[in-house]
C-alpha positions as CSV (number, residue, x, y, z in Angstrom):
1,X,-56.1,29.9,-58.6
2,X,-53.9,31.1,-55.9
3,X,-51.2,28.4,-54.4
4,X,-52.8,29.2,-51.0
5,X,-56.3,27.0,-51.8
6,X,-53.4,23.7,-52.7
7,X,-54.8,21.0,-51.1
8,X,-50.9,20.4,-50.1
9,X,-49.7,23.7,-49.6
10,X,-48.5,23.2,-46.0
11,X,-47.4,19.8,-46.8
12,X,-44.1,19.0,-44.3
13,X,-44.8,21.4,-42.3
14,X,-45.3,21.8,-38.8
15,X,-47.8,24.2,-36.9
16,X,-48.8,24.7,-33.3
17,X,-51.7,25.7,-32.2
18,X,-52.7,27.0,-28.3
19,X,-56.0,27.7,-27.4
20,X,-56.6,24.9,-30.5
21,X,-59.2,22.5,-28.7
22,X,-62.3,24.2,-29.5
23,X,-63.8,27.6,-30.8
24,X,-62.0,29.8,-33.3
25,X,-58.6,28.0,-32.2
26,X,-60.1,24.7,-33.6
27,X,-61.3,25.8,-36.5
28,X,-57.6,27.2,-37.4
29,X,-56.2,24.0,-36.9
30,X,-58.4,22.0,-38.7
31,X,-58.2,24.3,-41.9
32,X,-54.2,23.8,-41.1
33,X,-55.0,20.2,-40.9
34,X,-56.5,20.4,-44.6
35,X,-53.8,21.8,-46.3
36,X,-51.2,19.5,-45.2
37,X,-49.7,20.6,-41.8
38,X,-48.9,18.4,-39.2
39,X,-51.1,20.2,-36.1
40,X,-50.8,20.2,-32.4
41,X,-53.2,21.8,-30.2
42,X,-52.9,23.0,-26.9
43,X,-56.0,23.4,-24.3
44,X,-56.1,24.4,-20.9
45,X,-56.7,21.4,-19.4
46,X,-56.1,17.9,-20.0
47,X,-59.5,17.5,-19.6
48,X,-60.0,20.1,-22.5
49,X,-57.7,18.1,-24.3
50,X,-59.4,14.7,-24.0
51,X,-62.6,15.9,-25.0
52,X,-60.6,17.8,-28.6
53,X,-59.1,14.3,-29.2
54,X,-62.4,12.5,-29.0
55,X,-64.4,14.3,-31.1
56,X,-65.1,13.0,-34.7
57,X,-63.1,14.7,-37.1
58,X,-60.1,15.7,-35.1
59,X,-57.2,16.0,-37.2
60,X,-54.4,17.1,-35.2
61,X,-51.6,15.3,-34.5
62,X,-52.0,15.8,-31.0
63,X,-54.1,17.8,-28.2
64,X,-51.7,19.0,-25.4
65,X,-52.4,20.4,-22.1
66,X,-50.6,24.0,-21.8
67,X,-51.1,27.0,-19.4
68,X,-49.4,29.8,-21.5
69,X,-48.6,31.7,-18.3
70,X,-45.8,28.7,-17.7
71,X,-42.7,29.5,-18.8
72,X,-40.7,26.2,-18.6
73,X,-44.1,24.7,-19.8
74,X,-44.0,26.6,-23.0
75,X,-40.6,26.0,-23.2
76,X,-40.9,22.3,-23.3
77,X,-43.6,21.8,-25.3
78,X,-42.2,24.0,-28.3
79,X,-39.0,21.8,-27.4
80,X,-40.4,18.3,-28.1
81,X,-41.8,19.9,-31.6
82,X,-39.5,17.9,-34.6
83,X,-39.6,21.4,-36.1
84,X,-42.3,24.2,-36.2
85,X,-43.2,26.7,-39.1
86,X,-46.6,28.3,-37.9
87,X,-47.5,29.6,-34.6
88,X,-50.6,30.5,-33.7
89,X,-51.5,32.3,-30.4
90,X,-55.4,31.5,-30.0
91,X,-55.3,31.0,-26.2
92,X,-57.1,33.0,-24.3
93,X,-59.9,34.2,-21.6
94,X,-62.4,36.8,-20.9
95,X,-63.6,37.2,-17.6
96,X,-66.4,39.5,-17.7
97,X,-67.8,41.5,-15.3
98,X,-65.3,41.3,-13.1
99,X,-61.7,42.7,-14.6
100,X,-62.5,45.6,-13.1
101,X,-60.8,44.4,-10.0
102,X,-56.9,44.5,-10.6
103,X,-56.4,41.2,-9.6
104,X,-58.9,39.7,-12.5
105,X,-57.2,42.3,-15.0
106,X,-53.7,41.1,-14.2
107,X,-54.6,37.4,-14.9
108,X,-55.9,38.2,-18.1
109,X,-53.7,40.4,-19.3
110,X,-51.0,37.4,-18.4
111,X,-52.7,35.2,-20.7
112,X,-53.8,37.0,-23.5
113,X,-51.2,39.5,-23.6
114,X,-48.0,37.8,-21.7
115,X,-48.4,34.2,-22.7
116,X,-48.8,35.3,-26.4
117,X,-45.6,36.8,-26.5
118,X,-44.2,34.0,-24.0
119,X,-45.0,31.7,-26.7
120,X,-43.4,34.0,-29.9
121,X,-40.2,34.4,-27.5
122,X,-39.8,30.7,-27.4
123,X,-41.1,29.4,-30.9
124,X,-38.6,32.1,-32.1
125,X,-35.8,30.2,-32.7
126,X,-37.3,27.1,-34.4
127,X,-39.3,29.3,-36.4
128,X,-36.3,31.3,-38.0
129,X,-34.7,28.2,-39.0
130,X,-37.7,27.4,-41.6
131,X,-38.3,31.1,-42.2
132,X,-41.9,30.5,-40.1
133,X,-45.5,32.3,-39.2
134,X,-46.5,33.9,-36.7
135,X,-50.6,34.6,-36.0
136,X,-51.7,36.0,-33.1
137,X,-55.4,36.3,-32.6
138,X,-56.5,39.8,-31.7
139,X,-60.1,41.1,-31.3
140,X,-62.6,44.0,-32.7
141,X,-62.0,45.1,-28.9
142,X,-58.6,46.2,-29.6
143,X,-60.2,49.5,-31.4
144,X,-63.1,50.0,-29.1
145,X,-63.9,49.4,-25.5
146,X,-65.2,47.0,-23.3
147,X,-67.0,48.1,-20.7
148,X,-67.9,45.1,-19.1
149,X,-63.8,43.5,-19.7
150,X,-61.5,46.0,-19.6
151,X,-59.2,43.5,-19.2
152,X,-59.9,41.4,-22.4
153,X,-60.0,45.0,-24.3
154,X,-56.2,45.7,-23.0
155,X,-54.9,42.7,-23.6
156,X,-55.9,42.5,-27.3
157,X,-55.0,46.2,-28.0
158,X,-51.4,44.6,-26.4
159,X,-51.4,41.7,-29.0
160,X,-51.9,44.5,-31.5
161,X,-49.1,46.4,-31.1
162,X,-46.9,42.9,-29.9
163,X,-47.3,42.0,-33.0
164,X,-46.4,45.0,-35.0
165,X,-43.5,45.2,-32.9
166,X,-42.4,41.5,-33.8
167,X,-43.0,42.1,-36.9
168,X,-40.3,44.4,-37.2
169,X,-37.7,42.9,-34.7
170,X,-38.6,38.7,-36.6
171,X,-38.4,40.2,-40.1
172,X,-34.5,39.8,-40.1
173,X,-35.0,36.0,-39.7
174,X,-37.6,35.5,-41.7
175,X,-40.3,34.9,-39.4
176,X,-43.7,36.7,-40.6
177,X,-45.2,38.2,-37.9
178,X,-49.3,39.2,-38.1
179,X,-52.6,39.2,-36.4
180,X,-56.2,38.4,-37.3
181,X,-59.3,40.6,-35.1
182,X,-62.0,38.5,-34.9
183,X,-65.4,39.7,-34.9
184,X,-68.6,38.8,-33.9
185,X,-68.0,34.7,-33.8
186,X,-70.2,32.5,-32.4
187,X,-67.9,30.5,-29.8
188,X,-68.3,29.0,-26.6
189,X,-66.3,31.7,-25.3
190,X,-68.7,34.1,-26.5
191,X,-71.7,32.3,-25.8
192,X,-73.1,33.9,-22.6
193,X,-73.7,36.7,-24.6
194,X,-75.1,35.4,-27.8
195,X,-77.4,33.8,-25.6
196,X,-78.5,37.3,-24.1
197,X,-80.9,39.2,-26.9
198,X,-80.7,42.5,-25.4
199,X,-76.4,42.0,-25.0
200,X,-76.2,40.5,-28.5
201,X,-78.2,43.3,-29.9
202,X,-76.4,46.2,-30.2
203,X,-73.4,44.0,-31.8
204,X,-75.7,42.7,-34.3
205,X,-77.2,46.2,-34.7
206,X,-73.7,47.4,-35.9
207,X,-72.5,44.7,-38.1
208,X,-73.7,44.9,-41.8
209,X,-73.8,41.4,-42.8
């Protein structure tokens, strides 16, 4: 069996999480949880935050508020960590419907796209000194449009090629730099639209399994 499924494998070791308090974020850091990290989340809000720590089965260290497009925020809180040996960028939005107005495309390419690499620029140094990870979460919409968020499309095609390119400007310190694309989860972030049979359709239509 592969070291990865060690119940201990992350044992010591210290991993932030933003976007961590629910959906696909949440699942991350419990899994991290389970094979020994020591996990903090970040949410939005502290309200966000309260509700994480309250649930049963939370087993982070702590839920945090952060708002990724705060520099000295991000700074901070990545600060305050004893150490920190996985990153990973899960925060995010999707406004859709209305990204086609530039204003609504700016804020979420500042969060999806800028606050992911605000928070690589600052975890950097911690990072090299344990010779860390770094995940950003991308999406299936980095390959093909949204029609309905091109902003959320942009932004994820952005983490795409962020992350190449910190792959090869970390791998001299040791960081690992990669990205996951989600598909078709069933999130509250993606809810409105599982929700909707004639929206969910077609994605369902295309996916095999």
């Amino acid at each position: 069996m592969s070291s990865t499924f060690r119940s201990d494998v992350l044992a010591g070791r210290v991993a932030l999480v933003t976007g961590g308090t629910s959906g696909i974020g949440a699942a991350v850091a419990e899994a991290l949880a389970a094979v020994g990290a020591v996990v903090t989340v970040t949410g939005a809000t502290q309200a966000e935050c309260d509700t994480a720590r309250a649930a049963p089965g939370f087993t982070a260290r702590d839920a945090l508020p952060l708002d990724v497009r705060d520099d000295a925020g991000v700074r901070a809180l990545i600060a305050n960590l004893p150490r920190l040996d996985v990153l990973v960028n899960c925060a995010g939005t999707i406004r859709r419907g209305v990204e086609h107005d530039p204003a609504e495309f700016e804020q979420t390419i500042a969060i999806n796209l800028v606050g992911t690499a605000r928070c690589c620029a600052h975890a950097r140094p911690k990072l090299a000194a344990g010779k860390g990870a770094i995940v950003n979460i991308a999406s299936m919409y980095s390959f093909f449009g949204a029609p309905h968020a091109p902003g959320y499309a942009s932004s994820k095609g952005g983490v795409v090629q962020l992350t190449k390119s910190l792959a090869c400007a970390y791998a001299a310190e040791g960081i690992r730099v990669n990205a996951v694309a989600p598909g078709w989860i069933q999130t509250p972030l993606t809810q409105p639209v599982w929700s909707d049979p004639v929206r969910s359709a077609p994605i369902l239509a295309r996916t095999p399994l």
